[in-house]
Structure formats: C-alpha cells, structure tokens
Wavefront OBJ file of the C-alpha trace (Angstrom):
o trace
v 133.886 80.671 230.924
v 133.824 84.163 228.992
v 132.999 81.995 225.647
v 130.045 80.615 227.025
v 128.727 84.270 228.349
v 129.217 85.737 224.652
v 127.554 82.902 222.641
v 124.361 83.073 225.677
v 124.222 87.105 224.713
v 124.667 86.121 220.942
v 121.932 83.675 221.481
v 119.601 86.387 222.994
v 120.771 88.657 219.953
v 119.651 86.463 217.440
v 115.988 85.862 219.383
v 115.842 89.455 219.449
v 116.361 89.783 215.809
v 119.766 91.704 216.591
v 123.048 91.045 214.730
v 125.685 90.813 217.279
v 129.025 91.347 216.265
v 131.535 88.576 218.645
v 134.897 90.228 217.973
v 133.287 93.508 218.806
v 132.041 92.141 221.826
v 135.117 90.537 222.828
v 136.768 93.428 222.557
v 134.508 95.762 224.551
v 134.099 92.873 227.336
v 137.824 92.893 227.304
v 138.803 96.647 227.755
v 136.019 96.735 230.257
v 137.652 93.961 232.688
v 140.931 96.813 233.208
v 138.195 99.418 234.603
v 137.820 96.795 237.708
v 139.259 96.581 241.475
v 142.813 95.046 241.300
v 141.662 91.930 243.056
v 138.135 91.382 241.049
v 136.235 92.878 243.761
v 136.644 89.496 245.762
v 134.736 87.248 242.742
v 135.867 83.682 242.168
v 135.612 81.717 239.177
v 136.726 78.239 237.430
v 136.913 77.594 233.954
v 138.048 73.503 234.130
v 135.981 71.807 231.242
v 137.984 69.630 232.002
v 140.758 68.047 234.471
v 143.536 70.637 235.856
v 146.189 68.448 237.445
v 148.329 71.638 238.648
v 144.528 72.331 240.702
v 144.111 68.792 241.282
v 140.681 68.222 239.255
v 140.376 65.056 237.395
v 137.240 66.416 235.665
v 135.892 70.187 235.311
v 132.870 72.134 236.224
v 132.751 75.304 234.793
v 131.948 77.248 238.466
v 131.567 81.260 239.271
v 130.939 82.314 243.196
v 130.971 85.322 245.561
v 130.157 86.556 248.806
v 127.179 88.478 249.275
v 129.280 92.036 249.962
v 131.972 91.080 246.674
v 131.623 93.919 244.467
v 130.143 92.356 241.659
v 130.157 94.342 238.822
v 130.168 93.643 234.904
v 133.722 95.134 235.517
v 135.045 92.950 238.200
v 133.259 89.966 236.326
v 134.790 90.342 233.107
v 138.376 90.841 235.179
v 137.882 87.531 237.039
v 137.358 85.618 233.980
v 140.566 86.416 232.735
v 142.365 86.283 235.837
v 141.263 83.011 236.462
v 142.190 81.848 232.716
v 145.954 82.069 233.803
v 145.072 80.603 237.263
v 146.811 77.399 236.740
v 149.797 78.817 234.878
v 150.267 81.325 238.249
v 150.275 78.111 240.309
v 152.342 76.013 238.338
v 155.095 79.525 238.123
v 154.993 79.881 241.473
v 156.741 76.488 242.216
v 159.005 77.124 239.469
v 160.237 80.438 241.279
v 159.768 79.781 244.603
v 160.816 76.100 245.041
v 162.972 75.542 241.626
v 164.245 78.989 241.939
v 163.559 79.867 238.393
v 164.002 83.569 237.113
v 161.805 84.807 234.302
v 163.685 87.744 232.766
v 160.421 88.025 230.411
v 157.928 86.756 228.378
v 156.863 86.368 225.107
v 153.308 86.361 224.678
v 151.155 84.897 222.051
v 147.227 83.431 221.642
v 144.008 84.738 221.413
v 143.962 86.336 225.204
v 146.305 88.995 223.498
v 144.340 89.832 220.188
v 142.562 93.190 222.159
v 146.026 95.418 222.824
v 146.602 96.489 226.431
v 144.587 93.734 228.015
v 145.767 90.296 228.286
v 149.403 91.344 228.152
v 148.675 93.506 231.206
v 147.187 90.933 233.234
v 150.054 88.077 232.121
v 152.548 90.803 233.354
v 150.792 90.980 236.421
v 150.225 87.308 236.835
v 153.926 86.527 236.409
v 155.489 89.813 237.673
v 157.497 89.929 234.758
v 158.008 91.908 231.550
v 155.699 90.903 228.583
v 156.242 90.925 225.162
v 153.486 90.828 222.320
v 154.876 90.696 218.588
v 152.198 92.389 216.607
v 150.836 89.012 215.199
v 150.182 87.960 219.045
v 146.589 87.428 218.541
v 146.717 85.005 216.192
v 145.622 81.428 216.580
v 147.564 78.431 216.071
v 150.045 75.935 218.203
v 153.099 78.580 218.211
v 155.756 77.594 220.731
v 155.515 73.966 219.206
v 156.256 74.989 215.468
v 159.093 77.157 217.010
v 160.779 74.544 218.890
v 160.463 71.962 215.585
v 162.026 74.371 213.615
v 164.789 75.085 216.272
v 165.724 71.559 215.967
v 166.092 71.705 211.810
v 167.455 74.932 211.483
v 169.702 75.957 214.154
v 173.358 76.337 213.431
v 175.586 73.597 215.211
v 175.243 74.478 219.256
v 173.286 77.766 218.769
v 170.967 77.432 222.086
v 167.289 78.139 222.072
v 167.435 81.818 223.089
v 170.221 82.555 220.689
v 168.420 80.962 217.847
v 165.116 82.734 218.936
v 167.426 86.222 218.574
v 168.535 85.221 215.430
v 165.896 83.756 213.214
v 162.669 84.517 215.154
v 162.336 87.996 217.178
v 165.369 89.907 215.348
v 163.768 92.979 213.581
v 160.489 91.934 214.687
v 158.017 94.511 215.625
v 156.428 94.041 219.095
v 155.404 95.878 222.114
v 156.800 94.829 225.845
v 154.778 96.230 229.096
v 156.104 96.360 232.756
v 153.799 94.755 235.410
v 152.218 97.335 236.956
v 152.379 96.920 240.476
v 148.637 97.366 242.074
v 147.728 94.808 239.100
v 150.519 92.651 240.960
v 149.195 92.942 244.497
v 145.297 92.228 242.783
v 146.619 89.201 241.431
v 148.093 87.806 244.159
v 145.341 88.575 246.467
v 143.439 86.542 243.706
v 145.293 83.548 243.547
v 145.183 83.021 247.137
v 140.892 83.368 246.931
v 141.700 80.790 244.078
v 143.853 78.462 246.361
v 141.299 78.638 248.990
v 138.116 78.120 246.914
v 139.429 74.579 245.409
v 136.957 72.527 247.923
v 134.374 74.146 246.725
v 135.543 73.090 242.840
v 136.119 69.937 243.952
v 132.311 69.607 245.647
v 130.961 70.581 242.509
v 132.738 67.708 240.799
v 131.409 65.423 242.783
v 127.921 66.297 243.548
v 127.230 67.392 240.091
v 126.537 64.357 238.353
l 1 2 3 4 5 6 7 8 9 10 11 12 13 14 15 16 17 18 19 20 21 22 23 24 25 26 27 28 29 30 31 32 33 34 35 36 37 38 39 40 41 42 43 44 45 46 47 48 49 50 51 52 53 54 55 56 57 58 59 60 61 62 63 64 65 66 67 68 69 70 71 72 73 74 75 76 77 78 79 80 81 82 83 84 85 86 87 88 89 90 91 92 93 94 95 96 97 98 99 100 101 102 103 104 105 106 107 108 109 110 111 112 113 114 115 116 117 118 119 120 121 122 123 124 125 126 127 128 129 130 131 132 133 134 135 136 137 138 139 140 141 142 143 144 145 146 147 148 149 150 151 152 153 154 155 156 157 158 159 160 161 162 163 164 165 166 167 168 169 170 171 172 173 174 175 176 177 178 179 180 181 182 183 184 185 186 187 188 189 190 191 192 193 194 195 196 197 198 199 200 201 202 203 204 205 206 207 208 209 210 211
C-alpha cells in the first residue's frame, strides 16, 4: 500500500531530523509512476486490508512480488501501486462489459487518486478504456456519488432521469478536464490485470499461512 511506503519514509524523516512534506511526496511519487513500462515492468502487488469479494479474499494481506528479471524500478513500483488500487474495479467492469454487455460512454472521476493532475485520471482511462472526466474539485475527499444520488432523489423535477439531472444541476457550466485512454497505457493494463488474475493463489496463501 503506497500509504504505508510514505508514512515508513516520513518515519525515517523524522529520525533523521528531516521535515518531510506528504503532499509533496505524494505528488512526486505520483508523477514518477507515468515515467514506467506500460505493464509495471512485470511487478505484482495487493493492497486488501481487508476482504475483496470481486478477488475472492475474505480477509487482506497487504502483499508486493516479482520475478527475479521484473524490472523493478522506483518507477515501475510506484505504477503498480496504483494500478493495482483499481484492480478490483477492472475485474468487477470487465463482467459488466463483457458478460452484461454494458457500454461506458465515460467517466466521471472523483477522490483522492485524482488530486495530482495527469495521473490517476490517466491510469482510470486506461483501466476502463474509456474517456475520463475530472471536475477541478476531483481531489477532494468526501463520500461524493452518495450525496449526489440523495440529492437526485429530493431535487429532481418529476421523471428527470439520473443523467439528465446530473446535466442539469450538477456538471452544467462546470469546469473540468476529460482525457482519452491512451492506448499503450491500455495494452499495460491489461497485460496487468491478467498478472493480477494469475497471482490470486499466491494472495490467498498469504491469507492463510500468515497468521
């Protein structure tokens, strides 16, 4: 988990009697993970804390693993941390498009994976092969798509749907930035999520040997 690799090096900061700026880091760690191969370099990583059911984990341990000729770099490591942070999400698209036959026209994008510009949004584009949208307050925290959908149910006029209330009252005017998936970031992924589908025994032997 990225969060646990920035508070370890804020950690050593502070024992070294240097003040480490986190958002900085964040930042730097972030923009650094689009200067790696496509497909991380052939890393692997978890980040279940806890159960996935999409992955079929009932529990989570936190789990990063190569091959001894993976290019492992602080490039490709950085990169595989955030690809595997949609990991699950991939998965659970991928049976909405391929078995439910689901279309995603595009997304709307919002959390704190999108706060450094030209990162996150690029890898969710690539992830879902889709357009991706971040309004300019994208980065900020808080449980979004919930609020929107209560206030959808008070405010909407008579049988507006969803998407024609989310034109009206919500993304009309706003300002916002949309990126195409780019398509080597699209072949990286997928050759990703397959390393990802094939390295769940080994997630699911840590579970149960580590105890």
């Amino acid at each position: 988990d990225l969060n646990a690799w920035v508070n370890l090096f804020d950690e050593f900061c502070g024992a070294m009697g240097i003040e480490a700026d986190k958002n900085k880091l964040y930042g730097t760690l972030y923009r650094k993970a689009m200067e790696g191969d496509a497909d991380c370099g052939g890393l692997l990583a978890y980040n279940f804390f806890s159960g996935e059911p999409i992955a079929g984990t009932e529990e989570g341990r936190p789990l990063f693993v190569r091959k001894p000729d993976s290019a492992f770099t602080l490039a490709n490591f950085m990169r595989v941390h955030l690809f595997t942070a949609l990991g699950a999400l991939k998965i659970g698209n991928d049976i909405l498009s391929r078995q439910e036959h689901v279309r995603v026209d595009r997304l709307m994008a919002h959390g704190g994976l999108f706060k450094t510009r030209g990162v996150g949004q690029n890898i969710l584009a690539a992830a879902m092969n889709a357009p991706v949208t971040c309004m300019t307050t994208a980065g900020e925290g808080g449980a979004w798509g919930i609020a929107l959908l209560a206030s959808f149910l008070t405010d909407r006029n008579g049988d507006e749907s969803l998407g024609e209330w989310l034109d009206r009252a919500v993304f009309a005017g706003a300002a916002g930035e949309t990126v195409d998936p780019d398509p080597r970031d699209v072949e990286g992924f997928d050759a990703f999520i397959e390393r990802y589908r094939r390295g769940l025994p080994a997630e699911y032997a840590a579970i149960e040997n580590m105890r």
